[in-house]
N, C-alpha and C positions, 0 to 999 in steps of 0.2 A: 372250495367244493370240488370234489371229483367229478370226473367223463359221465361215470356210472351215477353217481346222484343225482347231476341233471338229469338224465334219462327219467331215472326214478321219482323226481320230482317233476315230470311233464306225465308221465304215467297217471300221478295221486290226481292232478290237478284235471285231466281227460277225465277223471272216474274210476281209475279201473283200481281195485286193491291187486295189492304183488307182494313175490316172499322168493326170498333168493335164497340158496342154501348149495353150499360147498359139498362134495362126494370124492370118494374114491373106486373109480371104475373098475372092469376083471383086470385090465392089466396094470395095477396099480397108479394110474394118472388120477389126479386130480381132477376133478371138472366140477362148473357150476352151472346149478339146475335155477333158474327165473320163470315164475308163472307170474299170469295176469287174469285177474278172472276180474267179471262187473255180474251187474243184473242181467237175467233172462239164459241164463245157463252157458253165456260163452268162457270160456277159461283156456288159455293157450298155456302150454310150457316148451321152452325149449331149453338146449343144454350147449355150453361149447369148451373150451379149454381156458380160457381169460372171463373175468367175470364183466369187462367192460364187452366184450364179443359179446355173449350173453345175452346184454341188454342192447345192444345194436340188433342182434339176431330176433328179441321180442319186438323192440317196434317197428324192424323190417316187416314182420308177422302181423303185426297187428294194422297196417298200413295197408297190406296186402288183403287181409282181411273186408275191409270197409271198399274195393272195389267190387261193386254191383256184378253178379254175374247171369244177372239176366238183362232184357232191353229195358233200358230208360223211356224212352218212348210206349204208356200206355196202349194208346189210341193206336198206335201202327203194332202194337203186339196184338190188339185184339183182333183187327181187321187179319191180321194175316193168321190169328187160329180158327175166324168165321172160313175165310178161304181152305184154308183143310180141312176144316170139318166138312164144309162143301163136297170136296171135290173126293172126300172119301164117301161120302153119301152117295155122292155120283157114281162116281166108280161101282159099289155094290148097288146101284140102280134104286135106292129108296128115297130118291126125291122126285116130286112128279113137279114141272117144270111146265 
């Protein structure tokens, strides 16, 4: 089994359908195109010169993806948007204390 069908076969097995497909750029290079799409509308493609690049570059992307980029911490997210909203109330004087 090839570099690139493990990838591709950790890809099927995560969920995600994929489709890879060879081009020829403006300056006549070769390149190949790898998308990943699943449910709920996410779908990545990215593009590189070797087809195992390709798929190293999708599940770098897709790895990338799954880091949270908000806080993990509900409770200390809320508290500290009570606290802004606070101290904007304050600030424009519409809290009576």
């Amino acid at each position: 089994m090839k570099s690139w069908e493990i990838l591709a076969d950790n890809l099927k097995k995560a969920g995600w359908s994929w489709g890879c497909v060879s081009a020829v750029d403006s300056c006549g290079r070769m390149i190949w195109i790898v998308d990943a799409h699943r449910g709920g509308g996410k779908r990545f493609v990215v593009h590189a010169d070797e087809k195992l690049t390709a798929f190293l570059e999708l599940e770098s992307t897709l790895r990338d993806a799954r880091k949270p980029c908000w806080p993990i911490n509900a409770r200390a997210s809320a508290k500290k948007s009570f606290r802004l909203a606070h101290f904007v109330l304050v600030l424009f004087g519409h809290v009576v204390v």
